[in-house]
VOGU-3710 file (C-alpha; in Angstrom, 3 decimals, decimal comma):
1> xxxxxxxxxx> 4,608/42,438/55,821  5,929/45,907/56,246  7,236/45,131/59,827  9,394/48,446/59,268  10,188/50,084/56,474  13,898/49,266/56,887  14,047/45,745/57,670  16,558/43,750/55,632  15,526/40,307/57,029  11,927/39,376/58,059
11> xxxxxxxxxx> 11,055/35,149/58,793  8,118/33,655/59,396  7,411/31,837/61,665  4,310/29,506/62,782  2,727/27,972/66,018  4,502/24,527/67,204  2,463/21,314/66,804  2,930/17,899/67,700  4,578/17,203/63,764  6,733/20,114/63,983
21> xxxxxxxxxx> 8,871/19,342/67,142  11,964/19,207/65,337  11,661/22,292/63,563  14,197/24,814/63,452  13,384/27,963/66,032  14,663/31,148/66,251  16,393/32,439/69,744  18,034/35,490/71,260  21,687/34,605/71,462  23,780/37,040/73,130
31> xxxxxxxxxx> 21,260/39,966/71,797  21,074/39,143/68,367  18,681/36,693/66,044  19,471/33,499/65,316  18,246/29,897/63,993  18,798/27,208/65,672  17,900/23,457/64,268  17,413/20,207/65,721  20,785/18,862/64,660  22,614/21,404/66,587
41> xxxxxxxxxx> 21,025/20,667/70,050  22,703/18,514/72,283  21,342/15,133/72,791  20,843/16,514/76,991  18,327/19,646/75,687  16,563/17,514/72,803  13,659/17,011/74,838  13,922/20,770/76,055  14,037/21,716/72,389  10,853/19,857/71,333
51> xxxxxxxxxx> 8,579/20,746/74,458  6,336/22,893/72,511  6,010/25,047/76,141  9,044/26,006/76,084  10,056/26,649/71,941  6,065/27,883/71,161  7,248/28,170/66,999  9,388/27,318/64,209  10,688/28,701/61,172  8,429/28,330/58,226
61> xxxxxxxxxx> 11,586/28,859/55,915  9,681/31,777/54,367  11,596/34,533/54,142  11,623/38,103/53,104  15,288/39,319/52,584  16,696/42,470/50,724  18,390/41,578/47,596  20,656/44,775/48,288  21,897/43,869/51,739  22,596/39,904/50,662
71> xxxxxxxxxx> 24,702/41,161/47,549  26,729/43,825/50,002  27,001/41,181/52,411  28,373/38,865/50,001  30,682/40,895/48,178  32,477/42,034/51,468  32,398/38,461/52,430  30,409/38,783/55,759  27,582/36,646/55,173  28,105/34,015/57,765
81> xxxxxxxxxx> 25,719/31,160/58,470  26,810/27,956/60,810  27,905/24,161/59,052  25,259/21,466/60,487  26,528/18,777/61,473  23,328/16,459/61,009  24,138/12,360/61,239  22,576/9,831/58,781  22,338/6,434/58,230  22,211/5,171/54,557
91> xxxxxxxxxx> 19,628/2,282/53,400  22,904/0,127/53,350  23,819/0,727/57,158  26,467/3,026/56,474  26,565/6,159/58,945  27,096/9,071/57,410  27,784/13,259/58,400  25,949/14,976/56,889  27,475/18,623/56,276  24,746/21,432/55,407
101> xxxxxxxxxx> 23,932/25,092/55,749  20,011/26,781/56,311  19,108/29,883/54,381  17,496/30,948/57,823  20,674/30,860/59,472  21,796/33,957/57,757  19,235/36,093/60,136  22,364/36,111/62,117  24,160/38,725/59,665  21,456/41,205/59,717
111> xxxxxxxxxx> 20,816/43,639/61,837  16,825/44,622/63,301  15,093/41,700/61,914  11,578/40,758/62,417  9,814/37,917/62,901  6,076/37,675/61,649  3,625/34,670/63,300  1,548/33,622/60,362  -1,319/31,214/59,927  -0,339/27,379/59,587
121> xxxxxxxxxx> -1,755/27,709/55,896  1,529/29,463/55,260  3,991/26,291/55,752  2,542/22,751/53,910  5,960/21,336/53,482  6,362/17,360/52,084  9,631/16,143/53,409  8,112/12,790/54,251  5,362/10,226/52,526  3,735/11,003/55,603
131> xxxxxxxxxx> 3,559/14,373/54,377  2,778/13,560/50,529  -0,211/12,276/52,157  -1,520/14,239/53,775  -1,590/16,650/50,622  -2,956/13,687/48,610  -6,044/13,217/51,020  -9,272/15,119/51,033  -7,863/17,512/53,467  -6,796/19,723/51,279
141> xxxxxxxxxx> -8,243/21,316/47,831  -6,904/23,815/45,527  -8,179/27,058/45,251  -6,808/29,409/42,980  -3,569/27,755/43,122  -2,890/27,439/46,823  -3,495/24,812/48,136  -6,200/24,697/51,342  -7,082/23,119/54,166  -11,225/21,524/53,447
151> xxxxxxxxxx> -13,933/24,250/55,102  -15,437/20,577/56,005  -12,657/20,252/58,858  -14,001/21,048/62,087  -10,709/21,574/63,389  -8,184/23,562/61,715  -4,854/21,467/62,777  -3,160/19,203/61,117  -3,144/15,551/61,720  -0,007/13,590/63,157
161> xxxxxxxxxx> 0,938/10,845/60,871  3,614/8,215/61,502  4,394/6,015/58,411  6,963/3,098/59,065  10,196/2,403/56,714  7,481/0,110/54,766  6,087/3,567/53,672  9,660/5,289/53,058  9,963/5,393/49,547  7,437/7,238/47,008
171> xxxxxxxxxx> 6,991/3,600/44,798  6,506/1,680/48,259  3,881/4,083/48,896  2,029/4,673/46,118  1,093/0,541/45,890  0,395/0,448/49,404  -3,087/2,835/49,065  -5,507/1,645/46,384  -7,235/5,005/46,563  -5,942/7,467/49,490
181> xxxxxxxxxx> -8,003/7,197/52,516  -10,374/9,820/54,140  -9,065/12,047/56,325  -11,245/14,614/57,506  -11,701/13,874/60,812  -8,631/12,325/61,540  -6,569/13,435/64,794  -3,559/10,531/64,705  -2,246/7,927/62,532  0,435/5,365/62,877
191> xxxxxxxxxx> 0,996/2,698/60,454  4,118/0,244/60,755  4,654/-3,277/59,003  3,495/-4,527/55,882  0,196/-2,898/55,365  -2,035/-2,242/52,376  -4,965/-0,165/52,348  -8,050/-0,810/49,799  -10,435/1,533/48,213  -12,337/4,418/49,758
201> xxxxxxxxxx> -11,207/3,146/53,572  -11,615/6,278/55,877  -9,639/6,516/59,176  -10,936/9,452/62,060  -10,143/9,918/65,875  -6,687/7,376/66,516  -5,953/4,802/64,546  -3,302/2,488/64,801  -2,120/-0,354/62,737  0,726/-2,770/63,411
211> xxxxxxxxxx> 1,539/-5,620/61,356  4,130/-7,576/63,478  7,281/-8,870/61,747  6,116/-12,058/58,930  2,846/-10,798/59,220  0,364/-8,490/56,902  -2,580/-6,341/57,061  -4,848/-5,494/54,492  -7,525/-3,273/55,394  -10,459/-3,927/53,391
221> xxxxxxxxxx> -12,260/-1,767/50,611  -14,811/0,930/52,452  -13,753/0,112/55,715  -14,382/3,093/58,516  -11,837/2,831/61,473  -12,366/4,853/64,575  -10,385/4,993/67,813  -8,789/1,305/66,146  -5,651/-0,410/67,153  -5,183/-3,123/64,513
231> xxxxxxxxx> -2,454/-5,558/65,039  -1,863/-8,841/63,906  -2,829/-10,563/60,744  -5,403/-9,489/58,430  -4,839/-10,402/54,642  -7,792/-10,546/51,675  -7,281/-12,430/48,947  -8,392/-13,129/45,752  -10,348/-16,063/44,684
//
């Protein structure tokens, strides 16, 4: 990591993938570092900002930072970072703003920073139960306490999984999976509706599964889906 012996501020940052098109990237504005997030693009450029073409990484939110510079910068009162204005709705329909800061932001304050492209193995962040299970699935092991992508993989990148509002919260999810599917050869997921998924199902290639409104879908125990769209009605019960 020893970019230069001198640097104060070094972020890492990873390749862009289809899950990470809003995260934060770093540009060159007016010849100095700086972060810039999805909340802070105008709704004209959002599509600009998530073209993985034209923004080719995002910021990991690892950083390296000397302790030294951050307290000088502090106690002279110079360590700047931008408000982010980021718009939310709450589960009761209330809109809300949002008000926050990034840590990364403060590359802005620093002068000859670095940033270091690292392996994806570096960022495994679970923001989302879409996340959570990913992390939960036979995709990844521990080893040594870090946690790894499976050498059984035959492509190193990460799924894309779409979970609907059904999925949102951790006790919603948790009762929707008797046992957590396998993943190993899965490229794309999207689940929406009122969907339950028994034991020891595994999903690979695309799999879609839409439960229209009034309607469920249970997939059954052992069940292999492949390339599947499954919409409709589809509920087991018990007799």
């Amino acid at each position: 990591m020893r970019a230069n012996s001198k640097s104060q501020f070094i972020a890492e940052v990873t390749n862009k993938t289809r899950a990470d098109v809003k995260g934060g990237t770093l540009i060159d504005y007016n010849g100095q570092a700086k972060l810039l997030e999805y909340a802070q693009v105008p709704p004209e450029h959002v599509d600009d900002f998530k073209c993985v073409k034209t923004f080719k990484i995002f910021n990991t939110n690892n950083l390296w930072i000397s302790l030294e510079a951050i307290k000088d910068r502090v106690e002279k009162g110079i360590l700047d970072r931008d408000i982010i204005e980021n718009h939310k709705t709450l589960d009761d329909g209330r809109n809300v703003i949002q008000l926050e800061t990034a840590v990364g932001a403060a590359i802005k304050n620093f002068p000859g920073v670095f940033a270091i492209n690292v392996p994806r193995s570096r960022f495994l962040p679970v923001k989302q139960t879409s996340d959570l299970l990913l992390v939960m699935s036979n995709l990844y092991h521990l080893e040594a306490g870090v946690i790894k992508m499976s050498p059984l993989r035959q492509f190193p990148v990460t799924p894309l999984v779409k979970l609907g509002t059904e999925f949102k919260r951790i006790q919603h999810f948790l009762k929707r999976f008797q046992t957590i599917p396998d993943l190993l050869e899965l490229d794309h997921l999207t689940v929406t509706g009122d969907v339950y998924f028994g034991r020891n199902v595994s999903l690979r290639g695309t799999v879609i599964i839409v439960a229209n409104h009034g309607e469920r879908i249970d997939i059954p125990a052992n069940s292999l889906l492949e390339n599947k769209i499954v919409s409709g009605n589809l509920r087991i019960l018990d007799h």
